[in-house]
N, CA, C and O atoms as CSV, one atom per row, in Angstrom:
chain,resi,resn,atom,element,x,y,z
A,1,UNK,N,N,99.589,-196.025,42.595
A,1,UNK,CA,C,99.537,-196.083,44.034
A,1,UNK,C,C,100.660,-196.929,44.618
A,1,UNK,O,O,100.761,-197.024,45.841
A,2,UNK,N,N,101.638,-197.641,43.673
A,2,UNK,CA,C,102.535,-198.485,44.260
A,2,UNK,C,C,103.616,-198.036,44.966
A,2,UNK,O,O,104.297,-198.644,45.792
A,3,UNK,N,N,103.753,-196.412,44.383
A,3,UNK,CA,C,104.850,-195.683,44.746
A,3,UNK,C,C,104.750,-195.224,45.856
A,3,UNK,O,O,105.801,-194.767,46.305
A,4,UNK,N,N,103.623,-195.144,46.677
A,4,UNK,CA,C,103.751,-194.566,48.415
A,4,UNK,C,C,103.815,-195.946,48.992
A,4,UNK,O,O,103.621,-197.121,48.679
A,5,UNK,N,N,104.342,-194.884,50.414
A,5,UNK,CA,C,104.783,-196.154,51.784
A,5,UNK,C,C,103.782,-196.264,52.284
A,5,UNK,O,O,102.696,-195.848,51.879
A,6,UNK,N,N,104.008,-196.812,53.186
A,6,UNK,CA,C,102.942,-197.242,54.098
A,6,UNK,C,C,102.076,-195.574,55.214
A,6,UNK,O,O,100.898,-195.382,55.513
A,7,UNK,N,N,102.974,-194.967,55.426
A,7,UNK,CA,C,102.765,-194.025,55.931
A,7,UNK,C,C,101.953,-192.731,54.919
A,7,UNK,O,O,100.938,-192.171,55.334
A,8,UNK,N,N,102.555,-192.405,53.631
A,8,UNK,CA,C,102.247,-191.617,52.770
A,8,UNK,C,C,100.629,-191.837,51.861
A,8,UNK,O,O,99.856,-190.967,51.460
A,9,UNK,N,N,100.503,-193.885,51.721
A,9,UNK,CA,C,99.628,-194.145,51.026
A,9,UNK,C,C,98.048,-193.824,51.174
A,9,UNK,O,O,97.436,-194.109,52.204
A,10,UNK,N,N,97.428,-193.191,50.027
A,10,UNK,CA,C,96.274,-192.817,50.298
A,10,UNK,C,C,95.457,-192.657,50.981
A,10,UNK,O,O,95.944,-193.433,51.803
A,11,UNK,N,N,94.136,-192.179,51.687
A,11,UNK,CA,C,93.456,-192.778,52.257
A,11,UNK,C,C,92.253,-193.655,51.684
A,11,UNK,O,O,91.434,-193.260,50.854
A,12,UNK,N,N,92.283,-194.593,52.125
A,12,UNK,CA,C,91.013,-195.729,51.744
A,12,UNK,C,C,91.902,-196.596,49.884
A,12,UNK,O,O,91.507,-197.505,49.154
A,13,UNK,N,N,92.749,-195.979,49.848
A,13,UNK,CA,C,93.075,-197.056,48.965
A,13,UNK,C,C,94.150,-198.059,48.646
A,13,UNK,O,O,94.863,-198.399,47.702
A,14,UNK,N,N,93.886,-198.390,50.024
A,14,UNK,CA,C,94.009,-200.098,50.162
A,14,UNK,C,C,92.767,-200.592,50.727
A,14,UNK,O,O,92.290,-199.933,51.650
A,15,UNK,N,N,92.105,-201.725,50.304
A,15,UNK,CA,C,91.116,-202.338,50.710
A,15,UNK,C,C,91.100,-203.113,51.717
A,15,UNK,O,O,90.798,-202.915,52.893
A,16,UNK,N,N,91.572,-204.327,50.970
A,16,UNK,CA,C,91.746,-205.494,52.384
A,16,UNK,C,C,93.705,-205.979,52.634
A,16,UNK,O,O,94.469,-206.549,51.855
A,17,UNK,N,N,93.862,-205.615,53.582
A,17,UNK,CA,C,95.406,-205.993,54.331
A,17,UNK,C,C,95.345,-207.256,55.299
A,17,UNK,O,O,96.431,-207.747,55.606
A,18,UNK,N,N,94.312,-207.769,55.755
A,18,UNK,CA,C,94.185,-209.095,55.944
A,18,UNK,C,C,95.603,-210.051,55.954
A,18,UNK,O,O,95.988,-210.391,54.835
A,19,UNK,N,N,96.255,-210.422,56.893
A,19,UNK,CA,C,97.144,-211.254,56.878
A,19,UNK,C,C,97.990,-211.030,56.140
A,19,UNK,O,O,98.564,-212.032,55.712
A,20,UNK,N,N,98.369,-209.983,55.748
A,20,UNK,CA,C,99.785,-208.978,55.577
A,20,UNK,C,C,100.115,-207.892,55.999
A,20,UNK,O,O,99.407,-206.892,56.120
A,21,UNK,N,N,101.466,-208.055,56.307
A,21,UNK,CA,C,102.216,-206.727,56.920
A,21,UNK,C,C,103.144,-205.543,55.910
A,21,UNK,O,O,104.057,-205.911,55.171
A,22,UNK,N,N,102.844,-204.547,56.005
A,22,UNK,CA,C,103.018,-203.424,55.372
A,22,UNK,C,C,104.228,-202.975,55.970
A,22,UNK,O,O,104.522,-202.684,57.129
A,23,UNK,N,N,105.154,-202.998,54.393
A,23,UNK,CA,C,106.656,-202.423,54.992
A,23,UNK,C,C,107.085,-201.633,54.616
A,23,UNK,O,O,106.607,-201.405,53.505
A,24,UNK,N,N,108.064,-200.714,54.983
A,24,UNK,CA,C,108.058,-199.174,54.767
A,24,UNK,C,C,108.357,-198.680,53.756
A,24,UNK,O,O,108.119,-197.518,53.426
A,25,UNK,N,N,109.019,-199.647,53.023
A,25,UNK,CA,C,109.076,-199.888,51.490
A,25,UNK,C,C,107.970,-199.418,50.410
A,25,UNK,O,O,108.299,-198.769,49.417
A,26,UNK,N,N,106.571,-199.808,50.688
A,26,UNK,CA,C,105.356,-199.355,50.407
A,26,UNK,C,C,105.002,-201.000,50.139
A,26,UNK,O,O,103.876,-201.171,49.672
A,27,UNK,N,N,106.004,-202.547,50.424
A,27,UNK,CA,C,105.402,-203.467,49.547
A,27,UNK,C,C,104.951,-203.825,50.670
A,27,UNK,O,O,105.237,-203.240,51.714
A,28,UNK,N,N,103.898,-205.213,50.566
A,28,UNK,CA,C,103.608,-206.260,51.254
A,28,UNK,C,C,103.726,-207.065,51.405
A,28,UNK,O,O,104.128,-207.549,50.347
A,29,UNK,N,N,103.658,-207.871,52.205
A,29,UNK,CA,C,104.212,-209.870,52.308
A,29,UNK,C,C,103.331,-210.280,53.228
A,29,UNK,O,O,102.992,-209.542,54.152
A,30,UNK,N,N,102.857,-211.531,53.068
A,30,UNK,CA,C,102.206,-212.399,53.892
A,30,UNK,C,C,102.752,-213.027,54.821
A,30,UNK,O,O,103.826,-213.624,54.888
A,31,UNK,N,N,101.622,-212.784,55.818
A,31,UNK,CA,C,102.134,-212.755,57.161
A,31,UNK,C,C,101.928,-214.432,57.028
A,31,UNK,O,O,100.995,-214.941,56.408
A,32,UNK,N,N,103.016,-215.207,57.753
A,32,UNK,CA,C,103.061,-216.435,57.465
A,32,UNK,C,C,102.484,-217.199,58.622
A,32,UNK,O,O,102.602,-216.608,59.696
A,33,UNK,N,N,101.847,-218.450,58.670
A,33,UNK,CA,C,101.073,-218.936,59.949
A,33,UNK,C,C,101.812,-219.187,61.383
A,33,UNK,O,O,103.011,-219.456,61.463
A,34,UNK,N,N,101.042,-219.079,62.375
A,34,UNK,CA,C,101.560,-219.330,63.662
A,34,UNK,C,C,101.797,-220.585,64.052
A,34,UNK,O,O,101.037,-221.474,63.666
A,35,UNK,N,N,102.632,-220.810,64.687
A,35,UNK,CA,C,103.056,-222.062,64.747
A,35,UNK,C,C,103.416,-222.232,66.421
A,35,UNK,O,O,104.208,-221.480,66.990
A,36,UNK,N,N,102.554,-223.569,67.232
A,36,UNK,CA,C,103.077,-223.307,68.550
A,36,UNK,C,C,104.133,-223.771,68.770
A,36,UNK,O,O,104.562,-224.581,67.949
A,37,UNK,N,N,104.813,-223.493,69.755
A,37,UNK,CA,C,106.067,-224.702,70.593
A,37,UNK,C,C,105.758,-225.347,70.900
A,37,UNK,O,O,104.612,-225.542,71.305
A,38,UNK,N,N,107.282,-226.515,70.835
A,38,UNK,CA,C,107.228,-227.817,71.273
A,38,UNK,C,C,106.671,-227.430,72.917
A,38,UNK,O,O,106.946,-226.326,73.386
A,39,UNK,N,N,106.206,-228.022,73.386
A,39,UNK,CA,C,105.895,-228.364,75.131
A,39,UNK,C,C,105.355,-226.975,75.603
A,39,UNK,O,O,105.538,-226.609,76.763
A,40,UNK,N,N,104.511,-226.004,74.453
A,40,UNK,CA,C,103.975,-224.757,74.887
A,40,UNK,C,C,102.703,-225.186,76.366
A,40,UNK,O,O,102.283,-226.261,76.794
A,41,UNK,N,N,102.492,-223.990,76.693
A,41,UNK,CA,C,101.847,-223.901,77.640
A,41,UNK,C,C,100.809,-222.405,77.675
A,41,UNK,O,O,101.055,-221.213,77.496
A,42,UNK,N,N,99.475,-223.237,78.026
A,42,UNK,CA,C,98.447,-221.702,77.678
A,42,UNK,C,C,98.633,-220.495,78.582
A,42,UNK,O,O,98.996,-220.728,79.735
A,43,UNK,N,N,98.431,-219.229,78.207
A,43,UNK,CA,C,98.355,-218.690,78.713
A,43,UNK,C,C,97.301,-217.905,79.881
A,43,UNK,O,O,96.123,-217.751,79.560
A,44,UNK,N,N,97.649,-217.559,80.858
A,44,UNK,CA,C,96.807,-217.023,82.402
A,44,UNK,C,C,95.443,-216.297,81.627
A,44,UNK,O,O,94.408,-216.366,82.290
A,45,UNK,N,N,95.364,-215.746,80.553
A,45,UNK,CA,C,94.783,-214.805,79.736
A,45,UNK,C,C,93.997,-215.090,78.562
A,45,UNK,O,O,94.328,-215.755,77.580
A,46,UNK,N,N,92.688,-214.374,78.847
A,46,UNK,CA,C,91.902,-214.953,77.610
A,46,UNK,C,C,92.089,-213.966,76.632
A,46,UNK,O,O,92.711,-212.921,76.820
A,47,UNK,N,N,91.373,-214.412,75.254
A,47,UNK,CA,C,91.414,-213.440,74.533
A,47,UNK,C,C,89.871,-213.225,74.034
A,47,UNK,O,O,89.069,-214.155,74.125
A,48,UNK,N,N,89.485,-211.916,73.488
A,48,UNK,CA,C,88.265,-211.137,73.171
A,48,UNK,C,C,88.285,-210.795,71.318
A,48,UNK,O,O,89.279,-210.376,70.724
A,49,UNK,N,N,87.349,-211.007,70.869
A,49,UNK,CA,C,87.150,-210.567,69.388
A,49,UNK,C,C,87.654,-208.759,69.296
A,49,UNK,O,O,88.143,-207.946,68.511
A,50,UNK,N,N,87.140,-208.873,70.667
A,50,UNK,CA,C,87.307,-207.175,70.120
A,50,UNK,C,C,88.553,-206.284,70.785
A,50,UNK,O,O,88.752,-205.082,70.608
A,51,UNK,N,N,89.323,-207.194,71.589
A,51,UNK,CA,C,90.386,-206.435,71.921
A,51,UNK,C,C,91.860,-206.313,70.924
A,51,UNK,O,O,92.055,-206.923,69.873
A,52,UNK,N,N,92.623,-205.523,71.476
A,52,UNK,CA,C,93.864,-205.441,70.047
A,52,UNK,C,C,94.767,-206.437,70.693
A,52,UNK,O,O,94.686,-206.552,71.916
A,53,UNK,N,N,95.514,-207.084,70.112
A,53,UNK,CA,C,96.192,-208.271,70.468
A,53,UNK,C,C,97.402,-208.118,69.055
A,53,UNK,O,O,97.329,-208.238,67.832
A,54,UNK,N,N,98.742,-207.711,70.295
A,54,UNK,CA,C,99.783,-207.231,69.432
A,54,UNK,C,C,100.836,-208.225,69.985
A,54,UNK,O,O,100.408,-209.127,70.706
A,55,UNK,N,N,102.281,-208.155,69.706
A,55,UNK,CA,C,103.421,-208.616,70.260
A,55,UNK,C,C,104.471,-208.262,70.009
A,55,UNK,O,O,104.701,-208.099,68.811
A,56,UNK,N,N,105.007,-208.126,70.485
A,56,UNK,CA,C,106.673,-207.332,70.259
A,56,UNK,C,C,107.834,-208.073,70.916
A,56,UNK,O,O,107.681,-209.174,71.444
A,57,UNK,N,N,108.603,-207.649,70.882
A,57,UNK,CA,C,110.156,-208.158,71.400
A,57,UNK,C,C,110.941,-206.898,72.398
A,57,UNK,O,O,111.196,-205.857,71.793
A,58,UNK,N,N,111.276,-206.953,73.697
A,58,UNK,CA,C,112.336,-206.080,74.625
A,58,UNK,C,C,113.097,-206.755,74.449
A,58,UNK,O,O,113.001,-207.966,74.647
A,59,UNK,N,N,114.194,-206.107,73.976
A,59,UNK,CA,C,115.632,-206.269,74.259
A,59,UNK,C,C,116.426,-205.717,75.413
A,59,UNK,O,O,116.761,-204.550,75.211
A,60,UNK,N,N,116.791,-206.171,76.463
A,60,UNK,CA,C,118.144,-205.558,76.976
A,60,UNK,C,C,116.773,-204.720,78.019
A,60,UNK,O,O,116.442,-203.535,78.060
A,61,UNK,N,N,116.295,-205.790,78.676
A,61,UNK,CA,C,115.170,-205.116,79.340
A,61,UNK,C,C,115.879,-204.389,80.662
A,61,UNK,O,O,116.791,-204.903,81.310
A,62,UNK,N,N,115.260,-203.052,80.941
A,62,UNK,CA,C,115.939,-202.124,81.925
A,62,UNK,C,C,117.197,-202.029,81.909
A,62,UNK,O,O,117.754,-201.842,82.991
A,63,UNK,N,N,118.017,-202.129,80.669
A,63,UNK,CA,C,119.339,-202.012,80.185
A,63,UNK,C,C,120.212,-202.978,81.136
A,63,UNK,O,O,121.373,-202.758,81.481
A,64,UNK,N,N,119.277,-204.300,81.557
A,64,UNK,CA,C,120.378,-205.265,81.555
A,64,UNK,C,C,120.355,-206.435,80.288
A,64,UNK,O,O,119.436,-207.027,79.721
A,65,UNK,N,N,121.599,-206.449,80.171
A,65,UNK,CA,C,121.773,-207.083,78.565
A,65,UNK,C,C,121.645,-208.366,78.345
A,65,UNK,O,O,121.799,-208.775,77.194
A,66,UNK,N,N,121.312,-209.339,79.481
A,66,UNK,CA,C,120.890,-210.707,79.296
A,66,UNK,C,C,119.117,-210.961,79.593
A,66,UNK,O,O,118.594,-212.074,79.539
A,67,UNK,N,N,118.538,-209.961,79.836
A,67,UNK,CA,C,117.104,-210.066,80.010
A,67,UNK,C,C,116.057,-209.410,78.796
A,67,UNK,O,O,115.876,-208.208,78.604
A,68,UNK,N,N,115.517,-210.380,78.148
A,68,UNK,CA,C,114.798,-210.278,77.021
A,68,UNK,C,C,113.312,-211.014,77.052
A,68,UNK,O,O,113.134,-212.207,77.300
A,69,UNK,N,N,112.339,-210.090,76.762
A,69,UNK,CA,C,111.115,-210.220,77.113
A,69,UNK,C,C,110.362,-210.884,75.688
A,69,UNK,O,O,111.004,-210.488,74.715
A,70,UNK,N,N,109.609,-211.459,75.414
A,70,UNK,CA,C,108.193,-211.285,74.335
A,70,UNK,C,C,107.258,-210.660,75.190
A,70,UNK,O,O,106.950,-211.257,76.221
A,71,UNK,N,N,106.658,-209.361,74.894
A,71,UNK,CA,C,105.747,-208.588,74.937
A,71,UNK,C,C,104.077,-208.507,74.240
A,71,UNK,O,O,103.768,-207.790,73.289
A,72,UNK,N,N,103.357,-209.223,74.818
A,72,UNK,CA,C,102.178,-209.372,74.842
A,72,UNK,C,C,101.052,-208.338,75.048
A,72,UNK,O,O,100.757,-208.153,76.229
A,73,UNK,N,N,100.303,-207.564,74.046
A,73,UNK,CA,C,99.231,-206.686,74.499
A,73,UNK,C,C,98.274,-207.568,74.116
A,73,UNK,O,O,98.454,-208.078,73.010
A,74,UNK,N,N,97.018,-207.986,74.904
A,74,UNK,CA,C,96.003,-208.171,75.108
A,74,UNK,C,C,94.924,-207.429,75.716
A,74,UNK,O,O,94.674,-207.538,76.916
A,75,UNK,N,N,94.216,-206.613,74.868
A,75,UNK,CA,C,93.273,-205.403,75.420
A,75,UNK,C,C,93.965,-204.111,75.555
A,75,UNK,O,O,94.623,-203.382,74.813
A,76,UNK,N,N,93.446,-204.095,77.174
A,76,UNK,CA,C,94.945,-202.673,77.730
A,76,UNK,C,C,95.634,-203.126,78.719
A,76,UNK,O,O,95.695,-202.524,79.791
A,77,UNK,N,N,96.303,-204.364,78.462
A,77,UNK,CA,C,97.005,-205.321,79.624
A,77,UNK,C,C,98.176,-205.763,78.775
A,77,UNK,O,O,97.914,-206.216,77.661
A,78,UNK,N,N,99.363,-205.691,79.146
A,78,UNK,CA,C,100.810,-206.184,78.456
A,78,UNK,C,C,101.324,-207.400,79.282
A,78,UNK,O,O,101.382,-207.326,80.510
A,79,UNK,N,N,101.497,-207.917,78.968
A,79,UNK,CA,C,101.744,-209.393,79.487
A,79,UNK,C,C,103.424,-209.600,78.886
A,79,UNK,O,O,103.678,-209.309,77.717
A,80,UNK,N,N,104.592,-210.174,79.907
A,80,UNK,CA,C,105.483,-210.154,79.868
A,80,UNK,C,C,106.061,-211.816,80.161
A,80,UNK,O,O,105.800,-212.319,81.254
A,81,UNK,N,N,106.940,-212.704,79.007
A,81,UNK,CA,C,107.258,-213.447,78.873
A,81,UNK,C,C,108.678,-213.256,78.997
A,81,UNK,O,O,109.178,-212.371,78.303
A,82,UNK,N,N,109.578,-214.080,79.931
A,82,UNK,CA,C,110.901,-214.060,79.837
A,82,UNK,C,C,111.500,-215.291,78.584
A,82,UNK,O,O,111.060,-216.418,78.360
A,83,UNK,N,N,112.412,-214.704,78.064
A,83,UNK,CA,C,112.999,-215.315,77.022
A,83,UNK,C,C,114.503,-216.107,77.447
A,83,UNK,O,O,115.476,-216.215,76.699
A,84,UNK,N,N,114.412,-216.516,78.575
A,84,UNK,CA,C,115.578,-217.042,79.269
A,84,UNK,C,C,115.846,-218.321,78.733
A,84,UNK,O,O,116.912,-218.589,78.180
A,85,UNK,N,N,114.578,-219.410,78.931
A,85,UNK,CA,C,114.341,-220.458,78.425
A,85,UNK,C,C,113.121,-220.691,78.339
A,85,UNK,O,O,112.187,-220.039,78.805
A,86,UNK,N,N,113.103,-222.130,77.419
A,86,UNK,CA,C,112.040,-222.589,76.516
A,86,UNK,C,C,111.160,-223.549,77.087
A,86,UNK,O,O,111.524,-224.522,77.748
A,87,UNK,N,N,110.116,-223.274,76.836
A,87,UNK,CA,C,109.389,-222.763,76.043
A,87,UNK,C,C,109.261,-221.518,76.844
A,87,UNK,O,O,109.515,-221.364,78.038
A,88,UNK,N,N,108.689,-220.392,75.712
A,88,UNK,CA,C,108.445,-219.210,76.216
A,88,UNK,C,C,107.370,-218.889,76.843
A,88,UNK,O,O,107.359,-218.050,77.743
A,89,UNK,N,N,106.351,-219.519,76.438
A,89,UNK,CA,C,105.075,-219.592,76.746
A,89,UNK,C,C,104.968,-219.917,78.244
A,89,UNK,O,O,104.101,-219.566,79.045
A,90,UNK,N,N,105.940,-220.590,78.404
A,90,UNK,CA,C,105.783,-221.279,79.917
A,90,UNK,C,C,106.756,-220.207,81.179
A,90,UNK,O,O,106.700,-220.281,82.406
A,91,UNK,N,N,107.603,-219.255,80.310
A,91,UNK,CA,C,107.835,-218.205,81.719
A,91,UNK,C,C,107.274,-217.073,81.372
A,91,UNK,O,O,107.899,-216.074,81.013
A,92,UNK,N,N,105.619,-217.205,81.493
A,92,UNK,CA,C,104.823,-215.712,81.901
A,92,UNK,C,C,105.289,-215.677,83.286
A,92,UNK,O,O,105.432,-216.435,84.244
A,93,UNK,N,N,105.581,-213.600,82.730
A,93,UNK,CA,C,106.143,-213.200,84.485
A,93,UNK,C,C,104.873,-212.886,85.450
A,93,UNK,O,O,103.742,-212.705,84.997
A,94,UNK,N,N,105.199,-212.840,86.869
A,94,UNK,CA,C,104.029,-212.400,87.725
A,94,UNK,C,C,103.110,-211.317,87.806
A,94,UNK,O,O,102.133,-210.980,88.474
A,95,UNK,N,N,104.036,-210.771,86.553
A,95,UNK,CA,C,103.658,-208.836,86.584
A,95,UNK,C,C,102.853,-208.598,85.358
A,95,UNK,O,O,102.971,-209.561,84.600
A,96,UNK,N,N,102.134,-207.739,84.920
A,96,UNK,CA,C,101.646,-206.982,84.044
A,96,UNK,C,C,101.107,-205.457,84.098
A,96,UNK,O,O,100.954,-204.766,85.106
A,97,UNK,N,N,100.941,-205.229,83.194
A,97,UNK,CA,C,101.062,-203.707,82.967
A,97,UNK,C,C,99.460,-203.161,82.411
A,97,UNK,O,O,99.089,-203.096,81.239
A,98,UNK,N,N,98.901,-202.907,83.290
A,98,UNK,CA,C,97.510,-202.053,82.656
A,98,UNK,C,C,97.581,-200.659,81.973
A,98,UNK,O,O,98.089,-199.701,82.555
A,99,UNK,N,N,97.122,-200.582,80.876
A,99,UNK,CA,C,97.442,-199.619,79.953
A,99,UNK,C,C,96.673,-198.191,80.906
A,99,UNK,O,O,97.306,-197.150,81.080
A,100,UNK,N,N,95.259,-198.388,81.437
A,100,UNK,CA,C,94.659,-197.377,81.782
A,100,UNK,C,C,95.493,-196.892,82.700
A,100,UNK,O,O,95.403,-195.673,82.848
A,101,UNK,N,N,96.240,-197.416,83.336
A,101,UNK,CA,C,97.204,-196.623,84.358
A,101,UNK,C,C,98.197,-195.432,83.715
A,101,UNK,O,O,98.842,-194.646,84.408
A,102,UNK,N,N,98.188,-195.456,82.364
A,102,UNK,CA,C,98.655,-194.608,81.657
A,102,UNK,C,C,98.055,-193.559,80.611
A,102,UNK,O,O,98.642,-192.889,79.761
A,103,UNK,N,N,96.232,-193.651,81.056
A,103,UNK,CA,C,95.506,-192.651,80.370
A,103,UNK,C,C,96.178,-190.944,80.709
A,103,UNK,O,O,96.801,-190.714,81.745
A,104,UNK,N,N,95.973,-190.118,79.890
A,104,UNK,CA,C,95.886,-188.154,80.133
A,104,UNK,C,C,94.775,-187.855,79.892
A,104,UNK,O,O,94.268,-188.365,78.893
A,105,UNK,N,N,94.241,-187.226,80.444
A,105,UNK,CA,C,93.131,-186.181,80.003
A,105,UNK,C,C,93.564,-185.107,78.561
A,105,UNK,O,O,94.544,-184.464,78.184
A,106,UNK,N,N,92.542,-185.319,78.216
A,106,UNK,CA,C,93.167,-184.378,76.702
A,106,UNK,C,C,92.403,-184.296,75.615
A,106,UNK,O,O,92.803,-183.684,74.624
């Protein structure tokens, strides 16, 4: 089973992925602990056991090339951090993005 990727590999045989990330490679690595910033600041937003809580990186947001986001999903709400200066935590923007505004029927 070592020989498929992440995409190809079985179903149900991987068990527990728990605090590792799966790379396209087919290997794994441990996801290493979170660590806050110096002079962080909490965020407007709670969090839920049961919502998905992801994060990502925009680059070159609306193709201007000095504006760079950390991208926050919490639930179906994206929460947008400017990466201008530090701490990051501390420039949540005014805006967010509700996912249901982007349901289809289907």
């Amino acid at each position: 089973m070592t020989e498929a990727g992440e995409l190809t590999f079985p179903q149900d045989a991987s068990i527990d992925e728990s605090n590792c990330v799966l790379e396209r490679d087919g290997s794994r690595r441990r996801r290493l602990a979170a660590k806050l910033e110096t002079n962080n600041v909490n965020s407007t937003f709670t969090l839920n056991n049961s919502f998905v809580f992801t994060t990502g990186r925009w680059h070159n947001a609306g193709g201007i090339a000095s504006l760079d986001f950390v991208v926050v999903q919490s639930g179906i709400t994206l929460h947008f951090y400017n990466t201008s200066s530090e701490p990051y935590s501390g420039e949540e923007e005014s805006f967010s993005v509700d996912l249901n505004d982007f349901n289809f029927a289907g």
